[in-house]
C-alpha positions as CSV (number, residue, x, y, z in Angstrom):
1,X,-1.4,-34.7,-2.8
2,X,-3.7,-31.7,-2.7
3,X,-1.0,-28.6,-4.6
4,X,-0.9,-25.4,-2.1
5,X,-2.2,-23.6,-5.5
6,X,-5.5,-25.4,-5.2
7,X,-6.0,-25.0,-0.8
8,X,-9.1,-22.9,-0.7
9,X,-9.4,-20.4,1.7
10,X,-12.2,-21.8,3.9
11,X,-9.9,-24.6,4.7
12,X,-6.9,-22.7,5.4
13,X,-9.0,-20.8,8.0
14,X,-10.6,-24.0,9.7
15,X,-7.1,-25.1,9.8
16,X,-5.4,-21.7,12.0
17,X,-3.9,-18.6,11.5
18,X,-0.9,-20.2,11.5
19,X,-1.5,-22.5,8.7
20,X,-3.3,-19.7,6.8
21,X,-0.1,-17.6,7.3
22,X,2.0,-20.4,6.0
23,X,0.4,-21.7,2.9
24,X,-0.4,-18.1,2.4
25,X,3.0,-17.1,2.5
26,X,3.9,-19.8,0.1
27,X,2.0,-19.1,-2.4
28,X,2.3,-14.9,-2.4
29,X,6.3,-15.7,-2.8
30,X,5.5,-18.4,-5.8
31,X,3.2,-15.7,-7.5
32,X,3.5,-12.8,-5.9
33,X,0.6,-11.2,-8.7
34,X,-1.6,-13.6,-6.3
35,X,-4.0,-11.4,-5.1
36,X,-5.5,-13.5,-2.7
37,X,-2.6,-15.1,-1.3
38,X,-0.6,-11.8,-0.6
39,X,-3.7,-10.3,1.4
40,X,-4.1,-13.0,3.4
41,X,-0.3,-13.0,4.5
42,X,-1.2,-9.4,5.1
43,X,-4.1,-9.6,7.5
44,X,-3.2,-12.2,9.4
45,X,0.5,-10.6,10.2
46,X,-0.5,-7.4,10.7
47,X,-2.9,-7.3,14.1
48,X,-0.4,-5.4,16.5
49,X,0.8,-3.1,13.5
50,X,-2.9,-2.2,13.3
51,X,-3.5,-1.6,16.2
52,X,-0.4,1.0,16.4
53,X,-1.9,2.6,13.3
54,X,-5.1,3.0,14.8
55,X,-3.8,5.0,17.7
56,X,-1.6,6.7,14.8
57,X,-4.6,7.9,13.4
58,X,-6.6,9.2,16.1
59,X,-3.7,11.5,17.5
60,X,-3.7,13.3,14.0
61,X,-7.0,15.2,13.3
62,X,-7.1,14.3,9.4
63,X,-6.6,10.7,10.8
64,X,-9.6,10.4,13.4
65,X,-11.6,12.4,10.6
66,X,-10.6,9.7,8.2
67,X,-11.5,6.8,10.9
68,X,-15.1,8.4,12.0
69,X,-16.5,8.7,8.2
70,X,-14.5,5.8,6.7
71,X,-14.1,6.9,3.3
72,X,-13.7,4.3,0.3
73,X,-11.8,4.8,-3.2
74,X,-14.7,3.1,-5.2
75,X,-14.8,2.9,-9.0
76,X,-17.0,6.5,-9.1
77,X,-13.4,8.3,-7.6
78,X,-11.8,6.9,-10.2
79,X,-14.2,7.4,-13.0
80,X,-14.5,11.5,-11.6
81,X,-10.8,11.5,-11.3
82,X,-10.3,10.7,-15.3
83,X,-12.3,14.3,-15.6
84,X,-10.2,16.3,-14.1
85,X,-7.2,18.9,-15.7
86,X,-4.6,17.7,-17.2
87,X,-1.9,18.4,-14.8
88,X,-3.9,17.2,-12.0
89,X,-2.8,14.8,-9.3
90,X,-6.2,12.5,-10.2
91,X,-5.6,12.6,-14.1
92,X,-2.3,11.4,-12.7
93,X,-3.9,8.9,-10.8
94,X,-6.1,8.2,-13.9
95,X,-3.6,7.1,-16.1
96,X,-1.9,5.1,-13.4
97,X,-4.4,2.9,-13.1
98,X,-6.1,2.9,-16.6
99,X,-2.4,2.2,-18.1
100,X,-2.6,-1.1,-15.8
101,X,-6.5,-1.8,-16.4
102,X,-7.1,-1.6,-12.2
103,X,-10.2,-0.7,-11.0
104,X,-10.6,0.3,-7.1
105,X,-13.6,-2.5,-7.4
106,X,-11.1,-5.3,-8.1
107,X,-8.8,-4.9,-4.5
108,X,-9.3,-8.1,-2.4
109,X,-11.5,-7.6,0.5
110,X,-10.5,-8.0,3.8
111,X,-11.5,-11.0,5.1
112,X,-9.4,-12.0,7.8
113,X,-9.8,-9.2,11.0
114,X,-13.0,-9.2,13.0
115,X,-12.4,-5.5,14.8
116,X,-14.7,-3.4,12.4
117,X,-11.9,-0.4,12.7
118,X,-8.6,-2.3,12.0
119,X,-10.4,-4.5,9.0
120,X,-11.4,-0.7,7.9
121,X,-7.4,-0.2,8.2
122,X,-6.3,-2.3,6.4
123,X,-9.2,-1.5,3.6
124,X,-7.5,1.8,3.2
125,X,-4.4,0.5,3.5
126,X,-4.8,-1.5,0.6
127,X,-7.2,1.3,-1.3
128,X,-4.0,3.9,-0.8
129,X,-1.9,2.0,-2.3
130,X,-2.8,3.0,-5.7
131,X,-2.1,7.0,-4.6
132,X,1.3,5.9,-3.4
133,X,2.3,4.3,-6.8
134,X,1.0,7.8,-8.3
135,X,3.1,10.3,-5.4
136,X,6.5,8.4,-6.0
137,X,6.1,7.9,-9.9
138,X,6.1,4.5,-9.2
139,X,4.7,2.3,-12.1
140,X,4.4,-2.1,-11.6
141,X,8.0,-3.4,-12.1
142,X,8.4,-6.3,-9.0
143,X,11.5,-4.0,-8.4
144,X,9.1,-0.6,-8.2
145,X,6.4,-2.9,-6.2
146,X,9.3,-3.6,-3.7
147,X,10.0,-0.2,-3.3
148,X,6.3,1.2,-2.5
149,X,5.6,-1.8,0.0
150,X,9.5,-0.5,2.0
151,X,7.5,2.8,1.9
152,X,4.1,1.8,3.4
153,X,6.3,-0.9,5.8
154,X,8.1,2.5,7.5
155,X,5.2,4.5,7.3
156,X,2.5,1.5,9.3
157,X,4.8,-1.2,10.5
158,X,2.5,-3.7,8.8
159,X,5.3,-6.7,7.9
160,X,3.8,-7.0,4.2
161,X,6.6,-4.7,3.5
162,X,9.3,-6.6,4.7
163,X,7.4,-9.9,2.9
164,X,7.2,-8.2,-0.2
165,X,11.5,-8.1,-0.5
166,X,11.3,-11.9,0.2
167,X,8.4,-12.7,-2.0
168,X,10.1,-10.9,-4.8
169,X,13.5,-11.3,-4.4
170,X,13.4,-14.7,-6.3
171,X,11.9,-12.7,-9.3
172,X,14.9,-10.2,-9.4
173,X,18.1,-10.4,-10.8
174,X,21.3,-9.9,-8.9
175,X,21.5,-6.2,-9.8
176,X,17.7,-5.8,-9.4
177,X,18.3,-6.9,-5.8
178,X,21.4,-5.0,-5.4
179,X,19.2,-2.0,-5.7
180,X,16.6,-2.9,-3.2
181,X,19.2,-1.1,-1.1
182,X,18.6,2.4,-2.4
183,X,15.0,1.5,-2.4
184,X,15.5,0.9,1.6
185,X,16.8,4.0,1.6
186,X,14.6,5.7,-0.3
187,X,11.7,4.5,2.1
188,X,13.5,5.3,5.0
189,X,14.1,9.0,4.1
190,X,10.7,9.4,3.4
191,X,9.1,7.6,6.9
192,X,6.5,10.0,8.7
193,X,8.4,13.4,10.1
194,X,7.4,15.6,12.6
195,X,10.5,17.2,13.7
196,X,10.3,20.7,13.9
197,X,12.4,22.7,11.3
198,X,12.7,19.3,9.0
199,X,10.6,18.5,5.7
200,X,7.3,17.2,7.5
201,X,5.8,14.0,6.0
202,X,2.7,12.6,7.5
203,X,1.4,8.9,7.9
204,X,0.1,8.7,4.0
205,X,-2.6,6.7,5.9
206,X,-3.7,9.7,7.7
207,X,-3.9,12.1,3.9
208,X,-7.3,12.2,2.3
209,X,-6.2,11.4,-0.4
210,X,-10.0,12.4,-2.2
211,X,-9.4,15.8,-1.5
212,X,-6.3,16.2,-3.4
213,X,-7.3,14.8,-6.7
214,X,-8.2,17.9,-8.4
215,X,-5.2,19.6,-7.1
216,X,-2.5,20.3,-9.4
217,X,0.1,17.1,-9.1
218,X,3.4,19.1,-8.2
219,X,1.7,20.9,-5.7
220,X,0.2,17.9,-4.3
221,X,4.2,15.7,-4.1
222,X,5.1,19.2,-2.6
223,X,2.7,19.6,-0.2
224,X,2.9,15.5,0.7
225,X,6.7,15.7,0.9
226,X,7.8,12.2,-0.3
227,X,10.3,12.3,-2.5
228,X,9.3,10.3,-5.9
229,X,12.2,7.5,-6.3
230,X,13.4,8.6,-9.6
231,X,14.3,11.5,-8.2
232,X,15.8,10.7,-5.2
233,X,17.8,8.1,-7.4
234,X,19.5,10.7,-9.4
């Protein structure tokens, strides 16, 4: 009996979506650190969330900017990033991702979604996610993982948020996912805000994130207005 470790990819796609979801599924919540595996579940649950984020996108003028010249987070934003000051939102961003040995280069590629702008998306979906960890002083506990994926889940839709609790939960202690909670909370007081006279937060998907690198990093989580989790956890 073939394991669900061993199911290549090609064959899961011959099979369905639906199998691909499934086995998929299975194996992000065994190993959640499964690169692979998690992305799939990803792309081939997120279609109609997508599609909402596109429209998202193109009624924000930073958004359709964002969607018309398609910018990537490659290895040379990263590399100009580790130059910049000190108290800089990209030497923040730096050490983030040096500290874990990431490189924007080693993201899975989307592989899954045929419409050029939604598989463009969900590429910088994935190449934000990185900029998130760095805004909410998040580092890569399953716990702190949990709690950026809530964030990006109220901010798209996309249902790898919600997947992410169950594909960690088993990893957690009691306690651990006692506090998953706060985390909800946390991500729900920090979903996209445009009411007038409130702190405004925008989709983080529609942020060029490239431009505020050499920015200093407190006036960048100012200027952003999500609240990093420690601090809201005081």
């Amino acid at each position: 009996m073939q394991m669900l470790g061993v199911v290549p990819s090609a064959v899961l796609l011959a099979a369905g979506p639906a199998l691909t979801f499934v086995c998929s599924s299975a194996k992000a919540i065994y190993d959640p650190t499964n690169g692979e595996a998690v992305g799939t579940v990803g792309e081939v649950s997120a279609l109609t969330a997508l599609e909402n984020v596109r429209r998202a996108m193109m009624a924000d003028i930073t958004g359709r900017t964002i969607l018309t010249h398609r910018p990537r987070v490659t290895d040379s934003v990263l590399e100009a990033a580790r130059k910049m000051d000190e108290n800089s939102f990209g030497r923040r961003y730096a050490a983030y991702m040096d500290h874990n040995k990431f490189l924007p280069s080693g993201r899975t590629p989307v592989q899954h979604i045929a419409d050029p702008t939604l598989s463009y998306i969900m590429t910088r979906y994935r190449e934000c996610h990185d900029f998130l960890h760095t805004i909410t002083d998040c580092g890569r506990t399953v716990e702190e993982e949990v709690a950026v994926k809530l964030l990006e889940f109220q901010h798209t839709g996309l249902p790898l948020g919600l997947l992410a609790v169950l594909g960690g939960a088993p990893h957690m202690s009691a306690a651990q996912r006692q506090q998953v909670r706060e985390y909800w909370r946390w991500a729900q007081a920090n979903r996209p805000n445009g009411t007038h006279g409130e702190r405004f937060i925008n989709c983080y998907l529609n942020i060029m994130w490239e431009d505020l690198l050499p920015r200093p990093h407190a006036e960048v989580v100012r200027e952003v207005g999500i609240t990093p989790l420690k601090e809201f956890l005081k």
